[in-house]
C-alpha positions as CSV (number, residue, x, y, z in Angstrom):
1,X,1.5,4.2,-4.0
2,X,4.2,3.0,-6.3
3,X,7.6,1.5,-6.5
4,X,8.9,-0.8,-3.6
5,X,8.5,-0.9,0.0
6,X,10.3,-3.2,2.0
7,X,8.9,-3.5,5.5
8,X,11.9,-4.2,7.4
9,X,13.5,-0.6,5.9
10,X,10.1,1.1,7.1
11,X,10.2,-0.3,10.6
12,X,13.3,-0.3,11.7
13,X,13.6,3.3,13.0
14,X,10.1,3.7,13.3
15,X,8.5,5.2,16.0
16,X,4.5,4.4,15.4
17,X,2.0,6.7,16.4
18,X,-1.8,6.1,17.1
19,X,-2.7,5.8,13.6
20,X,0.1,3.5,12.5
21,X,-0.9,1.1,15.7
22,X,-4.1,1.4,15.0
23,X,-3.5,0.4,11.1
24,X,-1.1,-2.0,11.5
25,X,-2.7,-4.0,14.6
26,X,-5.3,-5.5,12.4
27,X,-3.0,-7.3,9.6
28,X,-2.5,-11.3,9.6
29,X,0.7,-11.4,8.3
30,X,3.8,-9.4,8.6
31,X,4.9,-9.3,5.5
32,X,4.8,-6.2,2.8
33,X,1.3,-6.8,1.3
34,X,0.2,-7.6,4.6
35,X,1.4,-3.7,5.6
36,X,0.6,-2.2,1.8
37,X,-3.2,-3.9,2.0
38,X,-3.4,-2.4,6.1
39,X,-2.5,1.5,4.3
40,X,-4.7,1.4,1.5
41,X,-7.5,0.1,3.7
42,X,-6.8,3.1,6.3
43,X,-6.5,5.6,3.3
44,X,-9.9,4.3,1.7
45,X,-11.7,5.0,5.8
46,X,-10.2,8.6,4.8
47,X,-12.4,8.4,1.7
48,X,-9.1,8.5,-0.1
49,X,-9.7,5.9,-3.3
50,X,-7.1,4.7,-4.9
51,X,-6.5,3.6,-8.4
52,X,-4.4,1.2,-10.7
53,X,-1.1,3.0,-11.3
54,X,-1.5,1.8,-15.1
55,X,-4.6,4.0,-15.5
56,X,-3.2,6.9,-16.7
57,X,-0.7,4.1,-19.3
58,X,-3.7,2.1,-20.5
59,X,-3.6,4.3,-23.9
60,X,0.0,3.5,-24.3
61,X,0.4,-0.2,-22.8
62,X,0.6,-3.2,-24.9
63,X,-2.8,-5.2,-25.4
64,X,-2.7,-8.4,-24.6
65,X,-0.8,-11.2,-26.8
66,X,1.7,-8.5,-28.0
């Protein structure tokens, strides 16, 4: 999961299925962490893990106080 995700764009011609009630009926807040946290918790139940997206990078990133 990269780039951005604005919430309002991904509901507003939404039509939700089981899993997407299911994932989203458990988050506090309705806001786009609140949704981004509710996926990568429903993809880590699938055993899906996921990583930082600099962790392919960290050989060509800046070290800190660059």
């Amino acid at each position: 999961m990269a780039g951005q995700v604005k919430h309002v764009q991904i509901f507003s011609r939404a039509i939700p299925d089981v899993a997407c009630l299911k994932c989203c009926s458990g988050y506090r807040s309705a806001n786009t962490d609140a949704l981004i946290g509710a996926v990568a918790g429903e993809l880590e139940t699938e055993g899906i893990e996921l990583i930082d997206s600099t962790y392919f990078l960290k050989d060509h990133l800046p070290t800190s106080g660059l």
